[in-house]
N, CA, C and O atoms as a DFTB+ gen file, in Angstrom:
528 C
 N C O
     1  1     -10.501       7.988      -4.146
     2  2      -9.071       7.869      -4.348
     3  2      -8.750       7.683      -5.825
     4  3      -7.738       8.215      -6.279
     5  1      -9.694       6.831      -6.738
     6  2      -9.586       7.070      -8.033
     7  2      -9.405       8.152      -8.670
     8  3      -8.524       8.166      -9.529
     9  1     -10.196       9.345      -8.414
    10  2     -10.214      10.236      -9.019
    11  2      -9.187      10.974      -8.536
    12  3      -9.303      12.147      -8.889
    13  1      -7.977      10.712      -7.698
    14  2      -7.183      11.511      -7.400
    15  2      -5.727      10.971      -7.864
    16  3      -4.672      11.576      -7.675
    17  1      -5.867       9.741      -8.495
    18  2      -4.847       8.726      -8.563
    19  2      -3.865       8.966      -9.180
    20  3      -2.789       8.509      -8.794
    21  1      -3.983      10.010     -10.686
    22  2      -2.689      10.538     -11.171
    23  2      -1.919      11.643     -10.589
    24  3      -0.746      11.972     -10.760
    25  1      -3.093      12.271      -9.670
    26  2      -2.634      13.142      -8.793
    27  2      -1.564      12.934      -7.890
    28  3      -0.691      13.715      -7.512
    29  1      -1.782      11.733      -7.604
    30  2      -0.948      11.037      -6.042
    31  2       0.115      10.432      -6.814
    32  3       1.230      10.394      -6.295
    33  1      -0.089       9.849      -8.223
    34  2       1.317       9.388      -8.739
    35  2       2.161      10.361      -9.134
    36  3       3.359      10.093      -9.042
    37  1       1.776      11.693      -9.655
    38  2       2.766      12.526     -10.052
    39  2       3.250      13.212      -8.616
    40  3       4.468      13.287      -8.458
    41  1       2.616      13.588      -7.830
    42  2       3.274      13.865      -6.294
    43  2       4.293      12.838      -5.815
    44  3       5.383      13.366      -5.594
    45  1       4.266      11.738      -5.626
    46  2       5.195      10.333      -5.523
    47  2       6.536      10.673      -6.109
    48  3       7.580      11.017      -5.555
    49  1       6.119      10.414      -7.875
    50  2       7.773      11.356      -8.722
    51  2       8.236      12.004      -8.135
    52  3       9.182      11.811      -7.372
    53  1       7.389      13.390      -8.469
    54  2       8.122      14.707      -7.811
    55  2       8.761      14.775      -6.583
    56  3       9.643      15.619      -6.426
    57  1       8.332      13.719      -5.336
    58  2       8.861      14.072      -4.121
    59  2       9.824      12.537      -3.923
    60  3      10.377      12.516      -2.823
    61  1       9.962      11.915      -4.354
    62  2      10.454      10.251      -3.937
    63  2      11.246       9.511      -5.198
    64  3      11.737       8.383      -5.163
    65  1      11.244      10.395      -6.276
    66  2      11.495      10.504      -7.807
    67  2      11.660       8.356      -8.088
    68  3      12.629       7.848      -8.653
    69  1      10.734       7.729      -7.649
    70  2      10.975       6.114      -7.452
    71  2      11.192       5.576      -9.050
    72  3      11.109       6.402      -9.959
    73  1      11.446       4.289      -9.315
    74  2      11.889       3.394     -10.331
    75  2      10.479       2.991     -10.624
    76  3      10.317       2.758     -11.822
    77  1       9.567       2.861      -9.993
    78  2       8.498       2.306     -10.222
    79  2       7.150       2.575      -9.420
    80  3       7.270       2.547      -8.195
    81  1       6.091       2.789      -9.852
    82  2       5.180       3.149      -8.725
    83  2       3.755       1.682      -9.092
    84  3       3.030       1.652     -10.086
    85  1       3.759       0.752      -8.037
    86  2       2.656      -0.130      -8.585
    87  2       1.595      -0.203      -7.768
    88  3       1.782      -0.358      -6.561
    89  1       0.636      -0.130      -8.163
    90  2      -1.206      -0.650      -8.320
    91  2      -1.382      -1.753      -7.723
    92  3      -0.897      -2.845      -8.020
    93  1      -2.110      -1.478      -6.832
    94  2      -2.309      -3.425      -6.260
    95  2      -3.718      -3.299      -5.814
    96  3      -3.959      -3.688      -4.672
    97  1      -5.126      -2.599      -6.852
    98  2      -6.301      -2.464      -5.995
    99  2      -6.801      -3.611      -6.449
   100  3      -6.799      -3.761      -7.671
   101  1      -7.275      -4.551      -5.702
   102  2      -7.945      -6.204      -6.115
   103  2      -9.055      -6.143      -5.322
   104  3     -10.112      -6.604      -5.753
   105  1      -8.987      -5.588      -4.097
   106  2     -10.158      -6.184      -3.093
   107  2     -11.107      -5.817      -3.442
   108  3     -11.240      -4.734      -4.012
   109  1     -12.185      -6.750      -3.155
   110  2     -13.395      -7.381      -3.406
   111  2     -14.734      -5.783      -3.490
   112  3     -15.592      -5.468      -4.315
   113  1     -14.266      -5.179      -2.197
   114  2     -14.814      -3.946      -1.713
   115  2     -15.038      -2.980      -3.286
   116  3     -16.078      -2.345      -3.460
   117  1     -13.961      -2.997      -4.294
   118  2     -14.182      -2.312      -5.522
   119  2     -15.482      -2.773      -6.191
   120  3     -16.313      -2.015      -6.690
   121  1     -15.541      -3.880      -6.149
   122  2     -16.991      -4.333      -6.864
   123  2     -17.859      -3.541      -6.582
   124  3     -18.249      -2.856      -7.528
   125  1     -18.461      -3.318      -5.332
   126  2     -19.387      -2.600      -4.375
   127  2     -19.545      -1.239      -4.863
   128  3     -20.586      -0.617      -5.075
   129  1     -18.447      -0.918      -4.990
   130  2     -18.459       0.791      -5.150
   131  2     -18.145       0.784      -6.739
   132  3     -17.318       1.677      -6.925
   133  1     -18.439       0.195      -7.867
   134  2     -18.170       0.176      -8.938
   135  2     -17.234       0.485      -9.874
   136  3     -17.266       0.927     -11.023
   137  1     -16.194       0.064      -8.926
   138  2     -14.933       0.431      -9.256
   139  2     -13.741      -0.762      -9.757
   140  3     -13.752      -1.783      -9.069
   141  1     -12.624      -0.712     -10.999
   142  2     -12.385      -1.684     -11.443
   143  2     -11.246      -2.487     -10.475
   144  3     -10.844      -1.833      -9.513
   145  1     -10.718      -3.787     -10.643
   146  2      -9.942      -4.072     -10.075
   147  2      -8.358      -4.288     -10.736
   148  3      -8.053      -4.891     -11.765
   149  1      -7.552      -3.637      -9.846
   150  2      -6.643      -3.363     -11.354
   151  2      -5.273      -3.593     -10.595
   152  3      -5.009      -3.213      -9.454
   153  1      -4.382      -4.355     -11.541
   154  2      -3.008      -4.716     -10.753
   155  2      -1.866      -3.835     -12.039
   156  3      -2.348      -3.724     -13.166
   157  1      -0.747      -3.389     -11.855
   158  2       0.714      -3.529     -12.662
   159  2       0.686      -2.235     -12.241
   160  3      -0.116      -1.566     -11.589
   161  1       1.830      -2.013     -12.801
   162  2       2.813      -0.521     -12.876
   163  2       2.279       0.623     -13.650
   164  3       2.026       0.700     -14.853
   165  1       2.136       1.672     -12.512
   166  2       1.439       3.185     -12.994
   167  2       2.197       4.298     -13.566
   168  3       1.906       5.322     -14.186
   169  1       3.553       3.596     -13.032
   170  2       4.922       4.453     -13.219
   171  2       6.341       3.923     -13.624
   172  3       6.731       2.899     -13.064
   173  1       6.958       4.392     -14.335
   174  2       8.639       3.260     -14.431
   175  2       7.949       1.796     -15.214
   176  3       6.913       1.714     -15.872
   177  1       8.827       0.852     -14.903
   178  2       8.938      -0.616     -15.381
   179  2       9.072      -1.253     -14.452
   180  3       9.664      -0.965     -13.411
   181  1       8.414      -2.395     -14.797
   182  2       8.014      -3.657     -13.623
   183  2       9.453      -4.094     -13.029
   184  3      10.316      -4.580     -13.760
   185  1       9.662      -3.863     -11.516
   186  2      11.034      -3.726     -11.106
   187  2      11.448      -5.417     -11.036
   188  3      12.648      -5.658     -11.166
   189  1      10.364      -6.779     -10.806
   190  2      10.228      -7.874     -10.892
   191  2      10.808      -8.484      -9.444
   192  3      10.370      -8.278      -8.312
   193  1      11.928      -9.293      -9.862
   194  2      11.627      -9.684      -8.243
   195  2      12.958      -8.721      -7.322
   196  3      14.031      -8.386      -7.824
   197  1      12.641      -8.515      -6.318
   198  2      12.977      -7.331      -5.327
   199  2      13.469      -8.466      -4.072
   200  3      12.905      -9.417      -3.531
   201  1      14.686      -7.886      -3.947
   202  2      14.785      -8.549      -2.119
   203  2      14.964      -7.059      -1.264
   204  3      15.737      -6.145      -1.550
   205  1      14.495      -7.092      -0.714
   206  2      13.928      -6.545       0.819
   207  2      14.813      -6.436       2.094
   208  3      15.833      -7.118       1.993
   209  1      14.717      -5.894       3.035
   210  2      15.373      -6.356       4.289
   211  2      14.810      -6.079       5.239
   212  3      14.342      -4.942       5.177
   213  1      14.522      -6.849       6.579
   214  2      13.651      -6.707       7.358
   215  2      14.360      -7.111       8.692
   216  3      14.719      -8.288       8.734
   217  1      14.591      -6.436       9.653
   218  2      15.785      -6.422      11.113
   219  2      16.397      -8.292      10.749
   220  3      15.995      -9.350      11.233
   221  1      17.620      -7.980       9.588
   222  2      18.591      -8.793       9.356
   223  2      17.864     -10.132       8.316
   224  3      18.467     -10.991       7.673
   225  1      16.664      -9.952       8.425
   226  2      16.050     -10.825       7.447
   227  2      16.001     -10.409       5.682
   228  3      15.673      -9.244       5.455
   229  1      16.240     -11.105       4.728
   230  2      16.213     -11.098       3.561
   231  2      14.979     -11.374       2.756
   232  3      14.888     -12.602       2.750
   233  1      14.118     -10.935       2.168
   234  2      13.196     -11.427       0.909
   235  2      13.161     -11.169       0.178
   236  3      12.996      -9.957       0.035
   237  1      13.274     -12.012      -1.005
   238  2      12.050     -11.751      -2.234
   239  2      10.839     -11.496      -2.425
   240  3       9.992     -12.325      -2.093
   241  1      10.430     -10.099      -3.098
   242  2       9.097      -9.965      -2.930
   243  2       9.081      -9.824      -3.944
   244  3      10.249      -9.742      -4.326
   245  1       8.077      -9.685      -5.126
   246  2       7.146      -9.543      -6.478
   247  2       6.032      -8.734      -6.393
   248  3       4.930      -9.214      -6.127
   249  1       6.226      -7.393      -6.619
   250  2       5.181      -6.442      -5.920
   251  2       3.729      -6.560      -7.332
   252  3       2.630      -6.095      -7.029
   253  1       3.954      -7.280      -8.939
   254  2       3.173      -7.016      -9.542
   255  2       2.720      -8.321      -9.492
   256  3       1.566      -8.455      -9.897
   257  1       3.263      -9.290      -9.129
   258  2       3.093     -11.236      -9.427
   259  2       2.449     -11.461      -7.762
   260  3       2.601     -10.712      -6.798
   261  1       1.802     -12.583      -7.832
   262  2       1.774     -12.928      -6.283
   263  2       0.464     -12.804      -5.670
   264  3      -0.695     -12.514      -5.966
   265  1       1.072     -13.103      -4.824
   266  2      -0.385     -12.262      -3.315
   267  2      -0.211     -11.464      -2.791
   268  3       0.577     -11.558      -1.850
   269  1      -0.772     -10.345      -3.054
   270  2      -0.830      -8.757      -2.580
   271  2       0.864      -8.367      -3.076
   272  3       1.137      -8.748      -4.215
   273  1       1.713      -7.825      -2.495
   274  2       2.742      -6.896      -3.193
   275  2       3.567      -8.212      -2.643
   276  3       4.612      -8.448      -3.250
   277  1       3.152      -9.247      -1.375
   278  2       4.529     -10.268      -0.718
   279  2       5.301      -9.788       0.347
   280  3       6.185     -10.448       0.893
   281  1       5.041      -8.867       0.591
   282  2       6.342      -7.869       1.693
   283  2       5.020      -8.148       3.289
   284  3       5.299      -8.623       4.389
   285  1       3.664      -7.641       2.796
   286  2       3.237      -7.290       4.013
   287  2       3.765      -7.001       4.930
   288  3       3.995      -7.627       5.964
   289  1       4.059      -5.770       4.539
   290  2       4.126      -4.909       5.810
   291  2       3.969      -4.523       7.129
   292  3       4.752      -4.243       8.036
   293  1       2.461      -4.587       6.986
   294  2       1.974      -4.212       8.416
   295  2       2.177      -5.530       9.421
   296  3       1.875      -5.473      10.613
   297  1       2.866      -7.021       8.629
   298  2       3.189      -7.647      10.078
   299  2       4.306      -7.450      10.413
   300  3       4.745      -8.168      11.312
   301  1       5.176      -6.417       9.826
   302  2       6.484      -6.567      10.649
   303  2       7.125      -6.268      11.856
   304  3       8.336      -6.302      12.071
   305  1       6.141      -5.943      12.699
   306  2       6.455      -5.992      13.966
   307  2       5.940      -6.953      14.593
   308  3       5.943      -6.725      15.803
   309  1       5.483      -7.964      14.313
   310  2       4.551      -9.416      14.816
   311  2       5.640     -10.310      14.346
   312  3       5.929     -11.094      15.250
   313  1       6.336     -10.487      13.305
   314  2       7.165     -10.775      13.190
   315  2       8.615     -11.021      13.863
   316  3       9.376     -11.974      14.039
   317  1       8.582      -9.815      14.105
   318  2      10.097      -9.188      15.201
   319  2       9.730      -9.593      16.662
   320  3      10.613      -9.529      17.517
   321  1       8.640      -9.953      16.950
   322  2       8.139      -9.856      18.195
   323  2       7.773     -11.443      18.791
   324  3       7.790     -11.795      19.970
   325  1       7.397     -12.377      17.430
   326  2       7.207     -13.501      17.945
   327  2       8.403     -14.222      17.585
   328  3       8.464     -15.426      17.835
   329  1       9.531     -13.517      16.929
   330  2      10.912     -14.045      17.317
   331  2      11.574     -13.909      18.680
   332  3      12.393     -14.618      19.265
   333  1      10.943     -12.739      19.012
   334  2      11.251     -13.061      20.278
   335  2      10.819     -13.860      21.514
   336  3      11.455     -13.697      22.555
   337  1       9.743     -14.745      21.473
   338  2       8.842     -15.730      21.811
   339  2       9.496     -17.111      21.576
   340  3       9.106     -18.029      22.296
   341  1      10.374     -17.341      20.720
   342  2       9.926     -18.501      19.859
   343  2      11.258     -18.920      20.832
   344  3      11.964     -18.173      21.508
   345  1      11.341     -20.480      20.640
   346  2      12.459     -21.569      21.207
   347  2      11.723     -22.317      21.126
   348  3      10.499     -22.220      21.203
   349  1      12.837     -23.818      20.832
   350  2      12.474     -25.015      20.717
   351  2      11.784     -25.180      19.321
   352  3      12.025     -24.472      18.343
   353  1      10.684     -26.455      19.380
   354  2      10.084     -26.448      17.534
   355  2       9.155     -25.483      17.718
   356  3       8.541     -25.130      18.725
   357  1       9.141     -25.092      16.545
   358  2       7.856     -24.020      15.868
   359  2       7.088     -24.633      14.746
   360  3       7.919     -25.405      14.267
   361  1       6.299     -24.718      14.237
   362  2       5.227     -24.396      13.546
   363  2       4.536     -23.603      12.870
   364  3       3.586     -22.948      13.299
   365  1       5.079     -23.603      11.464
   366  2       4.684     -21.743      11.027
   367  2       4.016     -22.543       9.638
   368  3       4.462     -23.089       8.629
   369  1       2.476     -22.218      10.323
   370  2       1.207     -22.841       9.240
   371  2       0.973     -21.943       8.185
   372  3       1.395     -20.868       8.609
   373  1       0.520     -21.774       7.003
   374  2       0.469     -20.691       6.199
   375  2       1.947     -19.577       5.926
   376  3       2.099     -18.359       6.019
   377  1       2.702     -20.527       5.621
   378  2       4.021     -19.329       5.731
   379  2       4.148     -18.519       4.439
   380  3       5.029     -17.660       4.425
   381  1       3.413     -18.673       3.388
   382  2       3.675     -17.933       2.436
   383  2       5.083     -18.012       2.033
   384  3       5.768     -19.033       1.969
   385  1       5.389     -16.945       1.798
   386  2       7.138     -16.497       1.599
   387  2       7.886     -17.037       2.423
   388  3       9.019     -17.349       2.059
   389  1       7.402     -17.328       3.924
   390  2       8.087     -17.701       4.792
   391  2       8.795     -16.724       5.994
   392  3       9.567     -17.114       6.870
   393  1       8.379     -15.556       5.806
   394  2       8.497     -14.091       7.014
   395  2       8.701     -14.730       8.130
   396  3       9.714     -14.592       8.816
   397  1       7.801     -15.438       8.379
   398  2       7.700     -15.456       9.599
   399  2       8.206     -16.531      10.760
   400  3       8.200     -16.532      11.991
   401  1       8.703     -17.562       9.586
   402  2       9.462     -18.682       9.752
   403  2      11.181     -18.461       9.980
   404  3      11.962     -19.174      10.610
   405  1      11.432     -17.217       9.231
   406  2      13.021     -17.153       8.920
   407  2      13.031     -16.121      10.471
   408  3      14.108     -16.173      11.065
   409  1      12.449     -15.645      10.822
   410  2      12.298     -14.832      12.118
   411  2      12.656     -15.513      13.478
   412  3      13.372     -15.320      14.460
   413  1      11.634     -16.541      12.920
   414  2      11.579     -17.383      14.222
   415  2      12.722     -18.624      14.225
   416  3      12.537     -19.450      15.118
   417  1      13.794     -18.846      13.408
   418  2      14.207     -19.790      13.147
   419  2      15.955     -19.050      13.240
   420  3      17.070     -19.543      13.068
   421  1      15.421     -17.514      13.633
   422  2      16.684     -17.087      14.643
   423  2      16.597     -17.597      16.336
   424  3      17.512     -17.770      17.141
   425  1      15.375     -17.722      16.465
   426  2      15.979     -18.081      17.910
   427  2      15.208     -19.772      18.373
   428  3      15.275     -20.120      19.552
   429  1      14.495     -20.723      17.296
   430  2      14.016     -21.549      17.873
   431  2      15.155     -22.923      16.960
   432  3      15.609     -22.816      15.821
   433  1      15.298     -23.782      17.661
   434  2      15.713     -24.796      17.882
   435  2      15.690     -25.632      16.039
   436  3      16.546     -26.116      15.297
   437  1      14.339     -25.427      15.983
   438  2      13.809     -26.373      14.396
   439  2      12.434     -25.662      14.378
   440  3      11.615     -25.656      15.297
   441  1      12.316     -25.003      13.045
   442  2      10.836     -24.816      12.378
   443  2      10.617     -25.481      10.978
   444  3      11.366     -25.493      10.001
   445  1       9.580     -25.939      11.129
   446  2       8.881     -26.232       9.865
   447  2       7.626     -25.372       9.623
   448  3       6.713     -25.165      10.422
   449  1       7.775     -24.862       8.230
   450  2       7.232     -24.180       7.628
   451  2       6.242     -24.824       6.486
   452  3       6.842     -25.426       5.596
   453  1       4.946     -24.786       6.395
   454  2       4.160     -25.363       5.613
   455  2       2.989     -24.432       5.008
   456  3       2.409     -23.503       5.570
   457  1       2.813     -24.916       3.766
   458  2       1.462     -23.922       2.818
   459  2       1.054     -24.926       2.060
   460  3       1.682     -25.944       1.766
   461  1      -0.217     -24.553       1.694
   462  2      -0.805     -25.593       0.793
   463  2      -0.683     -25.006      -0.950
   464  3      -1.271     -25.431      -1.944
   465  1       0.167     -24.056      -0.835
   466  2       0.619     -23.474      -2.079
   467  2       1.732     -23.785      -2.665
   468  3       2.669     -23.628      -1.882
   469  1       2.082     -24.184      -3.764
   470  2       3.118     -24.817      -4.057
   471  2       4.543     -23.869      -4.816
   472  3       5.755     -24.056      -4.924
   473  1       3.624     -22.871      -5.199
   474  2       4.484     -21.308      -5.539
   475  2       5.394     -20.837      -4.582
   476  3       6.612     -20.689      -4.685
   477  1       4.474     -20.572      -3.424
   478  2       4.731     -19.912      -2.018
   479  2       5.694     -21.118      -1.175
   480  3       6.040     -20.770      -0.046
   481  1       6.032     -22.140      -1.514
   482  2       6.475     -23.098      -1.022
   483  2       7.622     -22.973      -1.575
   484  3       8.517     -23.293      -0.793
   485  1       8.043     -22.598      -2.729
   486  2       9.426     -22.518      -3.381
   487  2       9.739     -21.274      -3.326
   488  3      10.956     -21.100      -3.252
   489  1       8.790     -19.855      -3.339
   490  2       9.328     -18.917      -2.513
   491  2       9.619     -18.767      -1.152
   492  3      10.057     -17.699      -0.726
   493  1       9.468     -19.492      -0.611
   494  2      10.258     -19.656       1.033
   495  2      11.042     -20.665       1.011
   496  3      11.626     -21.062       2.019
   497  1      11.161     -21.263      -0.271
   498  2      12.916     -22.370      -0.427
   499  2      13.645     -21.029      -0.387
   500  3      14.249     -20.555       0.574
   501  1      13.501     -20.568      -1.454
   502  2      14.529     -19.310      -2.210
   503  2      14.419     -18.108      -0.782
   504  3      15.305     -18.528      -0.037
   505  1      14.111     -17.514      -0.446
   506  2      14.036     -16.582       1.378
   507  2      14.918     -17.316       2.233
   508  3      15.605     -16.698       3.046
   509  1      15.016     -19.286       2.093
   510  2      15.732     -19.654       2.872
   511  2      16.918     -19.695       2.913
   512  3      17.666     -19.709       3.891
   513  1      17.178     -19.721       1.638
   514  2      18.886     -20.145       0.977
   515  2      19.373     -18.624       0.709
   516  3      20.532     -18.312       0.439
   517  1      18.095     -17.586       0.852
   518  2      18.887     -16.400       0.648
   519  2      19.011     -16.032       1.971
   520  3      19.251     -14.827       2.036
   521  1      18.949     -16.568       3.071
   522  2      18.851     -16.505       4.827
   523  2      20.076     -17.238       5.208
   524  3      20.681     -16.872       6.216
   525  1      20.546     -18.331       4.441
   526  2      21.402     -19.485       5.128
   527  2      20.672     -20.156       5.426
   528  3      20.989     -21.195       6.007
């Protein structure tokens, strides 16, 4: 995929013409295959912090700062889904940003949201107050 990488960014332009195109290869797996690990913007200027929308939910994400791009994606249907589960107190251990807390805190009673990160702890203040 390296060797195809300016390839895939100038296809991106040409078809999606975006503000920014960013890099997020970190995992560990590059070591292995001798390949570097490399984060920031391949394309445009660092767009910085971004809010999002996710079925009526709001975030801030930081696609070049952070842990991984912040959006994670691929839980957003685990998300949508254990809102629909949830009532009464919740418990949302590791909330990061807090996704998964502001989800569930449409239909449960009281959640508390906790991380042992203190970054990620004031980015899910700020997700909250941008939630109500």
């Amino acid at each position: 995929m390296d060797a195809l990488k300016q390839m895939w960014i100038e296809l991106l332009v040409e078809r999606y013409n975006p503000r920014a195109i960013v890099e997020r290869n970190e995992a560990r797996v590059r070591d292995l295959e001798g390949l570097p690990r490399t984060t920031g913007v391949v394309y445009g200027s660092d767009p910085g912090e971004l809010v999002v929308e996710e079925s009526e939910i709001r975030l801030t994400v930081n696609l070049v700062e952070g842990q991984k791009t912040g959006a994670f994606l691929d839980q957003r249907e685990n998300r949508v889904a254990a809102r629909s589960y949830s009532r009464g107190r919740v418990l949302d251990t590791f909330t990061y940003q807090g996704a998964f807390a502001l989800h569930l805190a449409r239909a449960a009673e009281n959640v508390i949201a906790v991380d042992v990160s203190a970054p990620a702890i004031g980015a899910a203040r700020i997700n909250a107050e941008l939630n109500g």
